[in-house]
C-alpha positions in Angstrom: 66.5 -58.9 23.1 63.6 -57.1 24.8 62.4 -58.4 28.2 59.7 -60.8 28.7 56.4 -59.1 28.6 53.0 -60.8 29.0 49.6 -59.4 27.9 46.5 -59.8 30.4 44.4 -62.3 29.1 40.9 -62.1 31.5 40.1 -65.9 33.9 37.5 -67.5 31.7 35.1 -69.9 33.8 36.2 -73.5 33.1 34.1 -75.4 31.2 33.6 -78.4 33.4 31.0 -80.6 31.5 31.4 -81.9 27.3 28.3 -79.3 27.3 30.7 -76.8 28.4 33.0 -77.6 25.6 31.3 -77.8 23.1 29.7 -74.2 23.8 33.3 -72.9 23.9 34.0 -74.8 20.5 31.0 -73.0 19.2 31.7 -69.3 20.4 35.2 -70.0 18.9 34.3 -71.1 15.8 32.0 -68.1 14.8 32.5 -66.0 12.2 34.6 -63.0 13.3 35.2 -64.5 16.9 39.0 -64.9 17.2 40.8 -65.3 20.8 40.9 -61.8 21.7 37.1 -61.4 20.8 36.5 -64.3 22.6 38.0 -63.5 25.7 36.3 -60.1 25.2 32.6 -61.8 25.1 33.5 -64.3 28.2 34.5 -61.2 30.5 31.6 -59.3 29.1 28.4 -62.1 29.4 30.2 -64.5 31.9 29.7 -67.9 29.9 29.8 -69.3 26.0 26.4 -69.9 26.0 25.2 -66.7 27.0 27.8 -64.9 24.7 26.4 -66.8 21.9 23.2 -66.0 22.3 24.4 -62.7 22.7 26.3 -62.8 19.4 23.0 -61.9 16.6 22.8 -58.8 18.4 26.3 -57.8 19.1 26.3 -58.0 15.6 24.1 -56.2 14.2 25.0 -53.4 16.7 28.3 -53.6 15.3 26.6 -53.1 11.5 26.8 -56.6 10.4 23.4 -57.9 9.8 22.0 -61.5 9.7 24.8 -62.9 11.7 24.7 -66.8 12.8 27.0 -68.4 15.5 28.4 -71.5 14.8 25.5 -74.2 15.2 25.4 -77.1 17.2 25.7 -79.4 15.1 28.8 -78.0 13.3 30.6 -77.8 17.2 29.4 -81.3 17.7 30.7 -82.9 14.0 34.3 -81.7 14.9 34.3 -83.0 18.5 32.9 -86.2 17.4 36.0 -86.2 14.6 38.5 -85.1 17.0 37.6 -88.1 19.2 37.7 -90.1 16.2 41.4 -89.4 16.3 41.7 -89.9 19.8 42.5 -86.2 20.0 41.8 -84.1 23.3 40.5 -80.6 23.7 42.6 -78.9 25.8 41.4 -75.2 27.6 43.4 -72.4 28.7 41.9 -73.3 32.0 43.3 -76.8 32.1 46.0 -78.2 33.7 47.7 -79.5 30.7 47.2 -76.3 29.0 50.9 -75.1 28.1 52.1 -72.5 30.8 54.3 -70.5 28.1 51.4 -70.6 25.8 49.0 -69.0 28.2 51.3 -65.7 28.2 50.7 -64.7 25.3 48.7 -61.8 23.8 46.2 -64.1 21.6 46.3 -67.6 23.2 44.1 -70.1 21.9 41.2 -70.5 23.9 41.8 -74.1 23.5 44.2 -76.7 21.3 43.6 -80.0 19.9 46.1 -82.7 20.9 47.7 -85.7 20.0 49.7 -87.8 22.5 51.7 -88.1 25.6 50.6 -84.6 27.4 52.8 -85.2 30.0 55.2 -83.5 27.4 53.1 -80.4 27.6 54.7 -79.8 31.3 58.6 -80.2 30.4 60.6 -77.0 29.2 60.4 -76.5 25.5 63.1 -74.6 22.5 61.5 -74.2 19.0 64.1 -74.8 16.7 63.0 -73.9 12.9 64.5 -72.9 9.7 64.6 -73.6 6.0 62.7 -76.2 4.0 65.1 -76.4 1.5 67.9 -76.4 4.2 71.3 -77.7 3.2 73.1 -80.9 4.4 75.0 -78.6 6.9 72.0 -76.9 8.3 69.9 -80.5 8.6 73.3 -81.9 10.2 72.9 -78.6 12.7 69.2 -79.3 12.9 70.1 -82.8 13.9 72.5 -82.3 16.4 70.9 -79.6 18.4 67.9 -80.9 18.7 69.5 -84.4 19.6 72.0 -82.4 22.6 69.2 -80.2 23.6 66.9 -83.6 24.0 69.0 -85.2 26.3 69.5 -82.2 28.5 65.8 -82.7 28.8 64.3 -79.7 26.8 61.3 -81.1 24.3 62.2 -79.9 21.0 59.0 -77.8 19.1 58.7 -77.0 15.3 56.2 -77.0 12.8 56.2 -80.3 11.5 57.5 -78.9 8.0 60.0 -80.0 5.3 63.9 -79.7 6.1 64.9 -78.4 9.0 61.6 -79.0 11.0 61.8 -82.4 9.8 65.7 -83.4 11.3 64.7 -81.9 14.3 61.3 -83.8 15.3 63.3 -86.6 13.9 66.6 -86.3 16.3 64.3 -85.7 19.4 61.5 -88.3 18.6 62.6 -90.9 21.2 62.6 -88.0 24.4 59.1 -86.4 22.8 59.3 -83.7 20.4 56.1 -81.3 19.9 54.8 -80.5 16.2 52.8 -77.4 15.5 50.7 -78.1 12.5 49.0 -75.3 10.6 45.9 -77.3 10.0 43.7 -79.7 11.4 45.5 -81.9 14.0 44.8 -85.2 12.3 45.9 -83.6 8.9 49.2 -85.0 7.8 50.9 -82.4 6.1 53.3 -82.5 3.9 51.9 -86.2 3.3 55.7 -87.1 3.3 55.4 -86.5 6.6 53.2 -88.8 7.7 55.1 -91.3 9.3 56.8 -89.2 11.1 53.5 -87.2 12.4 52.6 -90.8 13.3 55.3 -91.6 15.3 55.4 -88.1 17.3 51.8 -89.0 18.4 53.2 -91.6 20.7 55.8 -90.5 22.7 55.3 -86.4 21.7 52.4 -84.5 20.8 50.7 -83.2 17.9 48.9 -79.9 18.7 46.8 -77.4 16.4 44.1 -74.6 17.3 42.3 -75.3 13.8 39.1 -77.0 13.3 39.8 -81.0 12.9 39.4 -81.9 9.3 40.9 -78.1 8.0 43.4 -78.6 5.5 46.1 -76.2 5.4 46.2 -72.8 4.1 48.4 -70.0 3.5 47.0 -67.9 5.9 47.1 -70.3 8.6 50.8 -70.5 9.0 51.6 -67.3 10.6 49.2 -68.2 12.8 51.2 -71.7 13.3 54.3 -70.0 13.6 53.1 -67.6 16.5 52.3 -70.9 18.5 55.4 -72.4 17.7 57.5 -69.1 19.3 54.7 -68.8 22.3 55.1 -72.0 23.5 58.7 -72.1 23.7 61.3 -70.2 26.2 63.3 -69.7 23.4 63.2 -69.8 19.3 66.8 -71.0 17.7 66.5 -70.4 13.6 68.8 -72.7 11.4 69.0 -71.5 8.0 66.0 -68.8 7.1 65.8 -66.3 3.9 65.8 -63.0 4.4 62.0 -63.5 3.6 60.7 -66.4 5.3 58.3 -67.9 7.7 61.4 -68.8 9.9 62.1 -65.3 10.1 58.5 -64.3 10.9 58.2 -66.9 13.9 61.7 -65.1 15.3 59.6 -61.8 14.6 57.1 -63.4 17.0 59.3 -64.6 19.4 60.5 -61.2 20.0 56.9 -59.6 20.0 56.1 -62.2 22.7 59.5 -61.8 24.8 61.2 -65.0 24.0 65.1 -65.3 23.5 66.0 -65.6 19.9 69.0 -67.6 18.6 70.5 -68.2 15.5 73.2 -70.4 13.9 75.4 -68.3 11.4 76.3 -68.8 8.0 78.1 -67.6 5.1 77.6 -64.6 3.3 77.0 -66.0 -0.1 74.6 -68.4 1.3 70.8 -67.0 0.8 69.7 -69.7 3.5 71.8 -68.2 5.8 70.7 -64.4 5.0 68.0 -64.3 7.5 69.9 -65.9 10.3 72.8 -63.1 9.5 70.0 -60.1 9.5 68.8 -61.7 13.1 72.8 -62.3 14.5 73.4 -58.7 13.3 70.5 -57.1 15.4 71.4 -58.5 18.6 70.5 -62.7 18.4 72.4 -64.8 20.0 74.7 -67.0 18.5 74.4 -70.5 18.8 77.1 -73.1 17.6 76.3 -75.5 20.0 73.7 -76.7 22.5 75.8 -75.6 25.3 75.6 -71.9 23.4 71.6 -72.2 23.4 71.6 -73.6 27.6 73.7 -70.7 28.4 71.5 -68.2 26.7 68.2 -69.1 28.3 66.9 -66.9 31.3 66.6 -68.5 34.5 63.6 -70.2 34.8 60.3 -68.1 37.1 58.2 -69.8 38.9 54.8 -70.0 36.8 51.4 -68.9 38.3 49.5 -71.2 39.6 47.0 -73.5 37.4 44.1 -71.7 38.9 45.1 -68.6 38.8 44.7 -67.7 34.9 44.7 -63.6 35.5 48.6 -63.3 34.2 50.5 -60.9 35.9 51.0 -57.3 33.0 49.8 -54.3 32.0 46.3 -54.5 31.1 45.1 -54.7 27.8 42.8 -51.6 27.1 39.4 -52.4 26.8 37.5 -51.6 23.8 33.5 -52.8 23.3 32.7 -54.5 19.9 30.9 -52.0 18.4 34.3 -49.7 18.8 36.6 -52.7 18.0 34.1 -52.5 14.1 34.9 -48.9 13.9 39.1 -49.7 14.3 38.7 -52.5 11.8 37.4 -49.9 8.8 39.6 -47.3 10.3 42.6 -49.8 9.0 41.2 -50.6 5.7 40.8 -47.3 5.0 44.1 -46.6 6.1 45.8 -49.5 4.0 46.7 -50.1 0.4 48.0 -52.5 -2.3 51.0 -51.2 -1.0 52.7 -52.3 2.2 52.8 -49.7 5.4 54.8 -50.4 8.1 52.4 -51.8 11.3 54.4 -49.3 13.2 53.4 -46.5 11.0 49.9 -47.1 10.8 50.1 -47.3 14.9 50.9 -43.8 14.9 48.8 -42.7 11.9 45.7 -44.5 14.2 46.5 -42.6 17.3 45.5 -46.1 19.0 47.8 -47.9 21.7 49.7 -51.3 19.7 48.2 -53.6 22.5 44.7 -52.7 20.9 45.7 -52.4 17.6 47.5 -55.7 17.1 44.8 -58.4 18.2 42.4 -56.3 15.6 44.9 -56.8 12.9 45.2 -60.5 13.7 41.6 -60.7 13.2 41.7 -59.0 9.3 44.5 -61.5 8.8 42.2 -64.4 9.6 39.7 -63.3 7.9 41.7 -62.8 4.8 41.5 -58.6 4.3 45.2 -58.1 5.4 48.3 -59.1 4.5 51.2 -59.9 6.6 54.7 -59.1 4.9 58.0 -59.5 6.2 60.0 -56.4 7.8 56.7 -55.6 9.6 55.0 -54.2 6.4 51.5 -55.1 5.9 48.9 -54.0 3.1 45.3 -54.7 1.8 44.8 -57.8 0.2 43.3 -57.3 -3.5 
């Protein structure tokens, strides 16, 4: 597994005051303004504010005309629901802002969360894997998450049906973290519910979607890439060879996290993907004691303040040139899937300015994310 590496992700000013906030919600929630945009428009104009009201004509520079940000009274509708649900906005530049999180190449400028945030500070192991898992895997599920819990690691997963579900459940009582793909006080699946409920109070419920957004397909990659970047490590229990289990261990790797997974017979399509992972170099895990051993030791994290995280920089690019790459990869791209890979070379553009661009086509619904690395245009 390759070593940790962690993007540079430029020292936003804090936003001190709910005025502050709510202009961050605002940049963040304009059209075409993801976290690497963001980041890009904080460094460049120095607050929120002044990057949206620089936003119209970094637009229209970059060729798209009549451009709003986000209004004010939009930012202010979803902080007013978020405190509805008694849920917090936390920044990258607060203290309860998660410290693996922060090291990754597109952290949320900010989460919403539900619950204990003390949790948010302990050491945390994803464990994820099949919604349809079988009575062996939920048993695995169970039991890991259970041993892991009370050797004081907060168990994270997505809040989904199967093996999600066993292991919120197993670790409920020591706090357990649930990644959900839309808005933080959306219950989904609605099965769920109690269970969401009940990992609001001694857990957390955390989600970088707007409160009120109901789930969509295109939102769960995005979930799972949470799920592997707040984590030291990913274990999968039970995955297809095409899944969103396998995806999130595809993440963990891109973001320098251990991967694990738990083996399984041959025959067994559940186990298929876990097989594919143990056979390119994951470790195997039959135990908690298996996934303890496997961990690196732990590094002293930089200190709250100091948000500048220590990597190669990220090459620069302006908007106006970051416009240019995003037609350069629809021209580039088909109905039929290229490998990522492939159209790195065929750009002649380093990955680490490539990938957030891609992210931002994915959001916005132009690209599509297969598994094996492939991606193609959406039609």
């Amino acid at each position: 597994m390759p070593e940790n590496v962690h993007p540079s992700i430029p020292s936003p000013p804090s936003p001190t005051t709910k005025d502050g906030r709510i202009s961050w919600l605002r940049l963040l929630r304009s059209r075409r303004v993801g976290p690497s945009t963001f980041y890009r428009l904080m460094e460049e104009h120095g607050s929120a504010q002044d990057a949206i009201d620089a936003l119209p004509d970094v637009a229209h520079k970059a060729g798209v005309k009549g451009y709003k940000p986000c209004d004010e009274k939009t930012a202010l509708e979803e902080w007013n629901a978020a405190k509805s649900f008694s849920a917090r906005m936390i920044c990258i530049t607060d203290t309860d802002y998660p410290a693996q999180l922060k090291q990754i190449s597109d952290a949320p400028p900010f989460v919403w969360a539900i619950g204990d945030l003390s949790v948010l500070h302990r050491p945390m192991i994803a464990l994820v894997g099949a919604r349809n898992a079988s009575s062996l895997g939920l048993r695995m599920a169970r039991g890991l998450a259970a041993d892991l819990a009370a050797q004081g690691y907060v168990i994270v997963s997505g809040l989904a049906r199967g093996v999600d579900t066993a292991a919120h459940a197993a670790s409920i009582d020591t706090g357990t973290i649930a990644i959900q793909a839309g808005g933080v006080d959306i219950m989904y699946p609605a099965e769920n519910t109690h269970l969401a409920e009940k990992i609001a109070q001694k857990g957390v419920r955390l989600s970088e979607q707007p409160v009120g957004m109901q789930p969509q397909a295109r939102h769960f990659p995005r979930r799972n890439r949470l799920i592997s970047g707040i984590a030291r490590a990913v274990v999968v229990i039970e995955a297809a060879a095409k899944s969103g289990s396998l995806l999130t261990a595809r993440n963990a790797l891109d973001q320098g996290r251990d991967v694990l997974a738990v083996p399984g017979h041959p025959f067994d399509a559940r186990a298929s993907g876990c097989n594919i992972l143990l056979r390119d170099g994951a470790h195997l895990v039959r135990n908690a004691e298996d996934v303890i051993e496997a961990l690196p030791p732990e590094t002293p994290q930089p200190a709250q303040d100091d948000l500048q995280l220590e990597a190669q920089p990220t090459p620069k690019r302006s908007l106006q040139d970051t416009a240019v790459l995003h037609t350069q990869i629809l021209d580039r791209l088909g109905p039929s899937p290229l490998a990522e890979d492939q159209l790195i070379r065929d750009l002649e553009t380093p990955a680490a300015a490539v990938s957030p661009v891609l992210i931002d086509l994915e959001l916005d619904g132009k690209i599509i994310r297969h598994p094996g690395g492939l991606l193609s245009l959406a039609v």
